[in-house]
VODO-83548 format. One record per residue (C-alpha): residue in one letter; z, y, x. Coordinates in steps of 0.1 Angstrom, whole numbers, plus 5000, padded with zeros to 4 digits. Each point is the difference from the previous one (the first is absolute). Layout:
AZYX;...
***
This chain:
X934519441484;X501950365006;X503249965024;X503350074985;X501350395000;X503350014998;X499750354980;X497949864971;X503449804981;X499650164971;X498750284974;X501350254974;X496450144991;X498649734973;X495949954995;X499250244968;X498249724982;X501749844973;X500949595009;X499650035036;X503849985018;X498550125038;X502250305016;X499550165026;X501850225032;X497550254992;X497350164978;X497449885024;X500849665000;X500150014963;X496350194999;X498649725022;X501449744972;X498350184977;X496450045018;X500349675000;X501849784974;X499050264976;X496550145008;X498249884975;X502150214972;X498650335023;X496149924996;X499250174972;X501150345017;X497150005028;X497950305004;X496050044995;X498050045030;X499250385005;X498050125028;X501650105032;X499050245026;X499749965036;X498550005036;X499449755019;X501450015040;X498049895033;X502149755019;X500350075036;X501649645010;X499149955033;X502450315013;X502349924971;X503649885012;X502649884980;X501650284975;X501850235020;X503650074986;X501150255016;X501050384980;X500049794967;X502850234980;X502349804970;X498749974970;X502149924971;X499649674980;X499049964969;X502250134970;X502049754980;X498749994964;X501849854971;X499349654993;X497449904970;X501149934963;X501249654990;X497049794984;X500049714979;X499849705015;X496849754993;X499749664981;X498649684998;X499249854969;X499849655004;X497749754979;X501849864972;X499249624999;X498949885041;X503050215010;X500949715026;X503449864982;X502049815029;X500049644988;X501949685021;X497949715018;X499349884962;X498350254985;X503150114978;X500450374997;X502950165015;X502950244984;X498650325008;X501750165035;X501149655015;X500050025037;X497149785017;X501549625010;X502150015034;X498249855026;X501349655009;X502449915027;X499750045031;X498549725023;X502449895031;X500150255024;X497849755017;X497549984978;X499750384988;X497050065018;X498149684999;X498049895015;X500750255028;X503849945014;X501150325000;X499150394990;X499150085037;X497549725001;X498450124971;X499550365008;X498949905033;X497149724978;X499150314981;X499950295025;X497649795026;X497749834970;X500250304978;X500750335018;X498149925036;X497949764989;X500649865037;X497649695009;X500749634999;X499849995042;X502150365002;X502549854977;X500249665022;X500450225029;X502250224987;X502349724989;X499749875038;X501650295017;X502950014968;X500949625009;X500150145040;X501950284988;X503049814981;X500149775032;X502050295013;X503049924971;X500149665005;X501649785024;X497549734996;X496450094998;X499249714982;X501950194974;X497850335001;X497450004970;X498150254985;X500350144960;X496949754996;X498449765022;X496550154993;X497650174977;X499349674982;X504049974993;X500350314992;X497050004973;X500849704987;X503750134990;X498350284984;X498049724978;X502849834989;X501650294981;X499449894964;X500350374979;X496850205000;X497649695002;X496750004983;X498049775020;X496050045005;X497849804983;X496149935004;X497749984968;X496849885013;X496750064983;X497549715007;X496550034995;X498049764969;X499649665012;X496349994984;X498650345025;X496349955006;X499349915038;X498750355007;X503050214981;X501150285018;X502449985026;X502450204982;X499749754972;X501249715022;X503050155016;X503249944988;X502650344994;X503550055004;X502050174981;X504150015016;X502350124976;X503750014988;X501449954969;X500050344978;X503349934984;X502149895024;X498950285020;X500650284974;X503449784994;X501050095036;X498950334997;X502550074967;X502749815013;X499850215033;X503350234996;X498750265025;X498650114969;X503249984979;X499650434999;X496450044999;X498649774969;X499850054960;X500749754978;X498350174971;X497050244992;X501250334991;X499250394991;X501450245029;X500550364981;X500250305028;X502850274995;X497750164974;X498949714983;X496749945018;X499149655010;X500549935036;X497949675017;X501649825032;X499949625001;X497849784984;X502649934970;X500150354991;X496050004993;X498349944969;X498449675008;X503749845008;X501350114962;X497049954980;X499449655009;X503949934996;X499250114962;X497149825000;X501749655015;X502750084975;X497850024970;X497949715008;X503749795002;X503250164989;X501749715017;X499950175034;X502250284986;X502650055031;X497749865026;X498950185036;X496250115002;X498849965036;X496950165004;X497649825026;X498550245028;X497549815023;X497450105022;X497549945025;X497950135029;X497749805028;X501050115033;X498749985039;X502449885023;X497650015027;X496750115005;X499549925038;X500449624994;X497449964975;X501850214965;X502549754992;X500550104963;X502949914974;X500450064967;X503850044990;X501050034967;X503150124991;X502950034976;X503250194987;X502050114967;X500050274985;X503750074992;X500350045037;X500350405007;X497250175018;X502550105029;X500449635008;X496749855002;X499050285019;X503349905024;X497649675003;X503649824998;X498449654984;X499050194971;X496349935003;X499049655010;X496649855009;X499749714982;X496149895009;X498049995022;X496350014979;X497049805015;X496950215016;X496949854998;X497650035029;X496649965000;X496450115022;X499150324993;X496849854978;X502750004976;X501250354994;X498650064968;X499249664988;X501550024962;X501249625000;X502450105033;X501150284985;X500949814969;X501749775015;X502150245021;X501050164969;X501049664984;X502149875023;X501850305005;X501150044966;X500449644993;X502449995036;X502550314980;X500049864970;X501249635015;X502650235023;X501350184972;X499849644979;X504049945003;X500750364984;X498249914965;X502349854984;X502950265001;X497850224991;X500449894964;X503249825003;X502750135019;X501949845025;X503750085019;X499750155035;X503050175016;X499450365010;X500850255030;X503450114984;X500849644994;X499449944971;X498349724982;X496950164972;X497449814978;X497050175016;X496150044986;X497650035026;X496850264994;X497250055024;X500150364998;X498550155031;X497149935029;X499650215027;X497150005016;X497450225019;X496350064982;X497949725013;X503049734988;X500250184967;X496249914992;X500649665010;X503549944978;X498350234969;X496849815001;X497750334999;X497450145021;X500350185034;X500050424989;X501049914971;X503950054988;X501949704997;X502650214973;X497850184977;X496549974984;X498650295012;X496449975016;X499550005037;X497650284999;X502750254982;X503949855013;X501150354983;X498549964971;X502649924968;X500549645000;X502749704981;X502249735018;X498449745015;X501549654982;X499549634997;X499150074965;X497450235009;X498549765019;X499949724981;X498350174969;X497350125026;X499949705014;X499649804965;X497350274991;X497750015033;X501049715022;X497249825017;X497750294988;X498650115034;X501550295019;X501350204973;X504149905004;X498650085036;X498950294996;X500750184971;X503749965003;X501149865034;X501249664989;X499249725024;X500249704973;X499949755027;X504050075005;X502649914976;X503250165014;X503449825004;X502250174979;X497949844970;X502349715007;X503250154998;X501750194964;X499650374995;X498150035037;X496950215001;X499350085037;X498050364989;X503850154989;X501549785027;X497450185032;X502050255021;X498550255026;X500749885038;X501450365005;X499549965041;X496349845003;X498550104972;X500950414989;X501550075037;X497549815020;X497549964976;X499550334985;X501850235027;X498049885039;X497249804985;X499150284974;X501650315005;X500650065039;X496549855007;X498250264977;X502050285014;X498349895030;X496449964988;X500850334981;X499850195036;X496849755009;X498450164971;X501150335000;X500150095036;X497949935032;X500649695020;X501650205033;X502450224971;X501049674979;X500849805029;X502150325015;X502150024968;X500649644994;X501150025039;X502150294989;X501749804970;X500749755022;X501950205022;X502050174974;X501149614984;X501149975037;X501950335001;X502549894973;X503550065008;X501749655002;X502049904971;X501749664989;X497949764988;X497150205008;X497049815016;X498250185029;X496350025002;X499950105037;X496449974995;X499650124971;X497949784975;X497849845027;X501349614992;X498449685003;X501049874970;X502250144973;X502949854983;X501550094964;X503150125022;X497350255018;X499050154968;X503250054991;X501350165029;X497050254998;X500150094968;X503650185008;X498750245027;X496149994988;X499850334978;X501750255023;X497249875027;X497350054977;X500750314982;X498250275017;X496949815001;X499049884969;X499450204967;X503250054976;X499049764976;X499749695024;X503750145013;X501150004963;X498249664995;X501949835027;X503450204990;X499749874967;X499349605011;X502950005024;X502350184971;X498849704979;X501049705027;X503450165001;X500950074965;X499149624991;X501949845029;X503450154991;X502649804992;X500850194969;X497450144975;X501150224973;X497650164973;X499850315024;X499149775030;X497249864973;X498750354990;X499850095039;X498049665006;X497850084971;X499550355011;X499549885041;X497649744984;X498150314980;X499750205028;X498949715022;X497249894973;X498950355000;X497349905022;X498250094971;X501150365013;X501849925040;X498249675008;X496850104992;X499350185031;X499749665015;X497049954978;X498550375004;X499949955038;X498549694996;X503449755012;X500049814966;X497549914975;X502749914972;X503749904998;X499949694978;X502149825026;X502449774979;X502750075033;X500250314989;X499749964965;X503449715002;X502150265020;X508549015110;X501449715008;X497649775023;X501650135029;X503449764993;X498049704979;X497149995020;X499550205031;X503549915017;X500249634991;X496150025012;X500950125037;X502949765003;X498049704995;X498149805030;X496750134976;X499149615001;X500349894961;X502150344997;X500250004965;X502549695001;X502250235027;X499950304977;X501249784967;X502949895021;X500550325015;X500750174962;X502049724989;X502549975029;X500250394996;X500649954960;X503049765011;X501450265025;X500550244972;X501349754973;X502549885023;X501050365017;X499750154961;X502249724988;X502550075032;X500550324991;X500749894961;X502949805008;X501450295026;X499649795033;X497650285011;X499850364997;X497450194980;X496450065017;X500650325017;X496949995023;X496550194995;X497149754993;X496950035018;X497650294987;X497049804991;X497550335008;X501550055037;X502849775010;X500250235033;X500950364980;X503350055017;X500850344983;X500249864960;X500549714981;X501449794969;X503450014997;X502449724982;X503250044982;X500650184970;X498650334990;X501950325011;X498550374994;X498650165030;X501950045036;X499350105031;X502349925029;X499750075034;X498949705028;X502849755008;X499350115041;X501850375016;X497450125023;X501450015032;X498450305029;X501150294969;X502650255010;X503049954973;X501050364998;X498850164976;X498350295018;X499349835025;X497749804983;X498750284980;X498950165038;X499149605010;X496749964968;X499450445003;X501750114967;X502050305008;X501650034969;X500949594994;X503750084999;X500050244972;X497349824977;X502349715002;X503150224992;X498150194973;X499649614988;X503449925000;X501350324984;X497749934964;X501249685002;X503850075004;X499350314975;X497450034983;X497350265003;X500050225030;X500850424995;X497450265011;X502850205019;X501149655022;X501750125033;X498949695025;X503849985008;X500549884967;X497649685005;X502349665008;X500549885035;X498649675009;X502149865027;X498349614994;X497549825020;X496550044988;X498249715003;X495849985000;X497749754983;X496749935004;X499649874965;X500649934962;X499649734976;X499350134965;X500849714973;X498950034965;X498749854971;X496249934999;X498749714979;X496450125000;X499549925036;X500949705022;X503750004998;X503049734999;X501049794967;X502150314984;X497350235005;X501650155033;X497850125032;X500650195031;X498250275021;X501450145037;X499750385004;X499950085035;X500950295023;X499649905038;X498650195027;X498349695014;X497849764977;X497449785017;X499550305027;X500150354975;X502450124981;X500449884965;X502050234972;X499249834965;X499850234967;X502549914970;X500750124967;X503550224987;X501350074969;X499950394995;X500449974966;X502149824976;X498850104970;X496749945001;X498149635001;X498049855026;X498450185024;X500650354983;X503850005009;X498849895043;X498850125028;X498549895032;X501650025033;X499549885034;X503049845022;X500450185032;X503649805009;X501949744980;X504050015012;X502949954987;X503850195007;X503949974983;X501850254982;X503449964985;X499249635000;X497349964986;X496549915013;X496950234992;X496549855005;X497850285004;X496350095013;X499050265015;X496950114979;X496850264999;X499050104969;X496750014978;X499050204977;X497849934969;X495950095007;X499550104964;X502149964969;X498349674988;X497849755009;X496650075017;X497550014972;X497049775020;X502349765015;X503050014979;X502449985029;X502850245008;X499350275027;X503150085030;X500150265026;X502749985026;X502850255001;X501450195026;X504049934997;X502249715009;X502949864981;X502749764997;X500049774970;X502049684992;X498549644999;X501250004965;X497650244990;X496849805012;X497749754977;X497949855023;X497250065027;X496750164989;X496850025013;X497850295010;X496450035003;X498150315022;X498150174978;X497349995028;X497750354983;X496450045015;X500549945034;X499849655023;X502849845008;X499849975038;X499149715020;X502849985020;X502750084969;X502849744999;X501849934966;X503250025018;X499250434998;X498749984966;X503050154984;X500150325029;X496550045000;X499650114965;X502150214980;X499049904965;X500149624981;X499349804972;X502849824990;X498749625000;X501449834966;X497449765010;X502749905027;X501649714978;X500549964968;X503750084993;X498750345017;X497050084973;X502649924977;X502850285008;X496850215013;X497749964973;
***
């Protein structure tokens, strides 16, 4: 998290919006707070795309050197505006009757405001971190089984040379001993802590004892199913008091500012309040109690291929009350419960109907005996304690399963290319259809079962299959089906459909010599992307072995500015309008603009009737009944990890133990921290996309508004005079851009008529940086348990062998929301200086200018050209990092172009608010 500044103790200058009590040292501070605590208020006030006008420049970059500096004049800094008017603040309107009253271990309801019981005494000192003797002992458990993941043998060796090591304190050596003896003694303390157990279990299907000699193999074999109990596992998961901030006890309406409904976590959705009416009005009686909605979900994965595609089959489980920000923290949140069976059998046996049946059978008949324990609360409800520590009467509800398109025709029971939602044929997905239902069905069912193929046929429904959730009250797994957002729109629809039919686009359209020449040339230009944060590099450009869901994803935030001077407008506006579509519906917070922009990105991207038909004019598609389309992770930590741990002989009994002795790490380190014999988590938990990412990341703690602050390390080899080290980096004029500076801060704006013996003195030390760390709050991408993530900003003449000077964004103006009120600059020197005692963070910064007044009209992306003039600006006045994209015009990139030029080579840009999503949210 930020260092301390010693100038930042206080603030007169209050945030304009009514409710919120945040002041601030200055008006930038308090227009960062606003950007960001209070965006969504701003939305409506975004401008229509108009069509901009400009040429395109011819990079040069193998004679291009790093920007040169020198003969920059001041520039002054952007004027000070007054600060917006105050605006109402927004509300939740909670459901009346499951409003999650607070009740004791007994069920009785509680006066209203009691404080949650006190937590019991505290253990002798002793005891207080059982079984573990004291807090180092612990930490040190969970760093080298949790954090390292260091091996049985490494951890016996490693315990070796600490036993040798004490020798050196001890008189005796006898005496000498190690934290633990071994990895066995260390493992098996970690087993004996009691809180966070939910012990595996195996449900094993055996085959009829009266088969026929010559059954099928598959028949014969028996299946196991391992599994843990659903309820005590969603009973940790409440009790857990990591989420004490980021759960709702109660469905509820969230009105916007102007009285527009606002969607954010899974209680504020319509599902979550009308099935608290409905529980309500099938029984009065649970008046008061807690509805926790059931999200599961499941997805066969490959741990290997080279060994023979070892295959699991984890399914899943959370609640939704739990905010969005902390199961995608992946802090315990969402737990794999199962591990499903996979039947194998020869290859004679890929479309035999009575193996496919009995696939389908035992999968659903394996969820509904895993979900078995929830059924009765989910009529009758029953005391759990919650995050905040209180004790509820909760209801369970399966409400949501996520899953990717092949699973989804398995759990609905329908036929492949058909949708497993909605009745509409598979020949005409766009056609105007009703809900899919359990009711719907069953009366086709009742009307044409056993009649041929026409359930088959005429409307999808694969008879054979009688879903689980006709076991369980109020389920119906059509409304329950979610999109897989990363394998099946991102992976599905984006590389498998999209990017490969921009490729057959040229195969059709061009010769072979001048379709392999461009796809050379967009391969180039994916490798010419300025590094950001985050960003993955296709150093080859598309040209992998096999892709990932993390691949796709990566390419779709650089794809369109590659492709955009190749392809006709209306594939450009095509793929522009299915990227604005994956962004709008991952955010974090939806209001009923965010739905009228999804709608309308979801218009324009169905407008293959107008953009996408160009695929089927040159001959690419036939049709686009694809039921991926038409629908518009986490195996890495249950599966993939535990997986390469294990000896892979009978690894599945490694993994279980793997994820429960991790489950007991966080119980006991959660509970630690409840009874203040630890401190908060303060560390950054591993990105599941790319755990190596050194320049962003989640951040825990609790959510602040935007900062950027300097790197904790001076870097030494810089002059600390301040013209010296304006001749040191070739900026003549350093020393009066940085007085210029310090004069509008000390008095405001600067006179035309300035004599430069008027400009302050600075007499301090100036010290040089080589970085920044932005912090701020970004729910919508992979960020810590309070919604907090950080991104470096870098400045250093040296980076892997070229020079690296990232781009970032300012606040120019206060007045205006978003993007409108920032421009883009690039960091030439990040240093800081005293004056009058107090510290200034500044950057040295050369400036953009806008390419056009709004958004280009085929890629609907923001145009910038660089600027010839330098100034000063204060880190208080910088958002965040942002990403630039060449805009490449007609020409080749070279062969021998390296990225690390990409940002002197060409003098105009896209600006990328594909980059993340907490950028196409300020930049959309």
């Amino acid at each position: 998290m930020p260092r301390a500044k010693q100038y930042r103790t206080g603030g007169t200058i209050r945030c304009p919006f009514r409710g919120c009590i945040k002041t601030f040292t200055n008006t930038s501070g308090r227009t960062r707070h606003v950007n960001v605590a209070h965006r969504f208020s701003q939305l409506s006030a975004a401008p229509g795309p108009t069509a901009p006008t400009h040429t395109t420049p011819s990079p040069s970059p193998s004679s291009s050197p790093p920007p040169d500096f020198r003969g920059s004049t001041p520039s002054p800094s952007p004027p000070r505006q007054s600060p917006p008017p105050p605006v109402p603040k927004s509300q939740k309107i909670y459901h009346p009757y499951l409003n999650g009253q607070p009740c004791d271990k007994t069920g009785v309801d509680l006066p209203p405001n009691s404080p949650p019981p006190a937590p019991g005494p505290l253990p002798p000192k002793e005891e207080q971190y059982a079984p573990f003797a004291d807090d180092v002992l612990f930490d040190l458990a969970d760093f080298l089984y949790k954090d390292v993941e260091m091996s049985q043998g490494k951890t016996d060796q490693l315990m070796r040379l600490l036993e040798r090591w004490s020798q050196r304190f001890v008189h005796d050596p006898m005496e000498a001993e190690a934290p633990f003896v071994n990895h066995a003694d260390m493992q098996d303390q970690i087993d004996a802590i009691p809180l966070g157990s939910a012990p595996w279990k195996c449900l094993v299907v055996k085959p009829p004892a009266n088969l026929p000699n010559d059954a099928p193999e598959w028949r014969k074999e028996e299946y196991q199913v391992w599994y843990r109990d659903a309820d005590v596992v969603l009973s940790n998961i409440l009790a857990n008091p990591d989420f004490a901030k980021e759960f709702d006890a109660a469905p509820y309406v969230h009105l916007d500012v102007d009285e527009k409904r606002c969607w954010s976590d899974f209680m504020s959705g319509n599902f979550a309040y009308t099935h608290a009416t409905r529980i309500y009005t099938d029984d009065p009686t649970t008046k008061g109690a807690m509805l926790v909605p059931v999200i599961v979900g499941s997805d066969k994965t490959t741990v290997s291929v080279a060994t023979g595609n070892v295959e699991y089959h984890p399914f899943y489980i959370s609640a939704g009350n739990i905010h969005n920000a902390a199961r995608r923290a992946h802090r315990n949140a969402v737990i794999p419960i199962a591990f499903l069976a996979i039947p194998k059998a020869d290859r004679k046996y890929d479309n035999d109907v009575d193996f496919r049946n009995f696939k389908r059978r035992l999968f659903h008949n394996s969820i509904a005996a895993i979900l078995r324990p929830l059924k009765p609360a989910m009529t009758t409800p029953v005391v759990k304690q919650c995050p905040d520590g209180h004790y509820r009467r909760v209801i369970y509800d399966l409400a949501s399963y996520i899953a990717d398109y092949p699973e989804q025709v398995l759990l609905a029971g329908v036929v492949s290319g058909w949708c497993p939602r909605c009745t509409a044929p598979s020949n005409d997905l766009y056609g105007a259809a009703d809900p899919r239902s359990h009711e719907y069905t069953d009366r086709l069912v009742d009307e044409y079962g056993g009649d041929g193929t026409i359930l088959w046929d005429n409307y999808g429904i694969d008879e054979s299959v009688v879903p689980f959730t006709y076991h369980f009250p109020r389920a119906d797994i059509h409304e329950m089906l979610t999109s897989d957002l990363l394998h099946q729109i991102i992976k599905g629809t984006f590389k498998d459909h999209l990017v490969d039919w921009v490729s057959e686009y040229f195969e059709k359209t061009e010769t072979p010599a001048r379709a392999k020449a461009i796809m050379d040339d967009i391969d180039r230009r994916l490798a010419a992307t300025p590094i950001f944060p985050g960003l993955r590099r296709f150093a080859q450009g598309r040209r992998f072995k096999q892709w990932t869901g993390d691949d796709s994803k990566a390419l779709m935030k650089i794809y369109l500015a590659a492709v955009a001077d190749y392809v006709p407008d209306d594939i450009i506006k095509c793929l522009s309008a299915f990227l604005d579509f994956c962004y709008l519906v991952r955010r974090s917070d939806i209001t009923e603009d965010t739905l009228t922009a999804i709608d309308d990105a979801a218009a324009r991207f169905h407008l293959f009737h107008l953009h996408r038909e160009v695929f089927i004019r040159e001959g690419v598609r036939m049709d686009f009944n694809l039921p991926r389309q038409h629908s518009m992770s986490r195996h890495i930590t249950a599966v993939k990890k535990p997986w390469r741990r294990s000896n892979r002989y009978n690894a599945l009994s490694q993994m279980l133990l793997t994820l429960q002795r991790l489950d007991k790490l966080h119980a006991l380190r959660m509970d630690l921290i409840r009874r203040g014999l630890l401190p908060p988590i303060r560390d950054e938990p591993p990105d599941q996309f790319d755990a190596g990412k050194e320049d962003e990341g989640a951040v825990d703690g609790d959510s602040i508004p935007s900062e950027v602050c300097l790197a904790a390390t001076r870097q030494p080899g810089y002059p600390r005079d301040i013209d010296a080290l304006g001749a040191y980096i070739g900026v003549d004029s350093f020393t009066e851009l940085v007085q210029r500076f310090l004069y509008e801060d000390l008095h405001g704006d600067i006179p035309d008529n300035l004599n430069s013996d008027d400009l302050p003195l600075i007499s301090s030390k100036v010290y040089v940086y080589h970085s920044a760390t932005a912090y701020f709050y970004a729910p919508s991408d992979i960020s810590g348990i309070r919604g907090m993530r950080r991104e470096r900003i870098r400045s250093t003449p040296s980076w892997y062998g070229f020079h690296r000077r990232d781009t970032a964004l300012v606040v120019t103006d206060e007045t205006l929301p978003g993007f409108r009120g920032m421009s883009v600059v690039r960091v030439l020197l990040f240093f800081s200086f005293t004056h009058a005692s107090k510290e200034y963070e500044c950057a040295l910064v050369h400036w953009f200018d806008r390419y056009g007044a709004h958004p280009d009209p085929k890629t609907d992306v923001r145009g910038r050209q660089a600027e010839p003039y330098l100034t000063v600006v204060s880190l208080n006045t910088m958002v965040r990092g942002v990403h630039l994209l060449p805009i490449f015009g007609p020409h080749p990139v070279p062969i021998d172009h390296h990225y690390a030029y990409s940002l002197d080579a060409y003098s105009a840009f896209y600006v990328n608010k594909y980059a993340d999503h907490h950028a196409n949210e300020i930049l959309f």
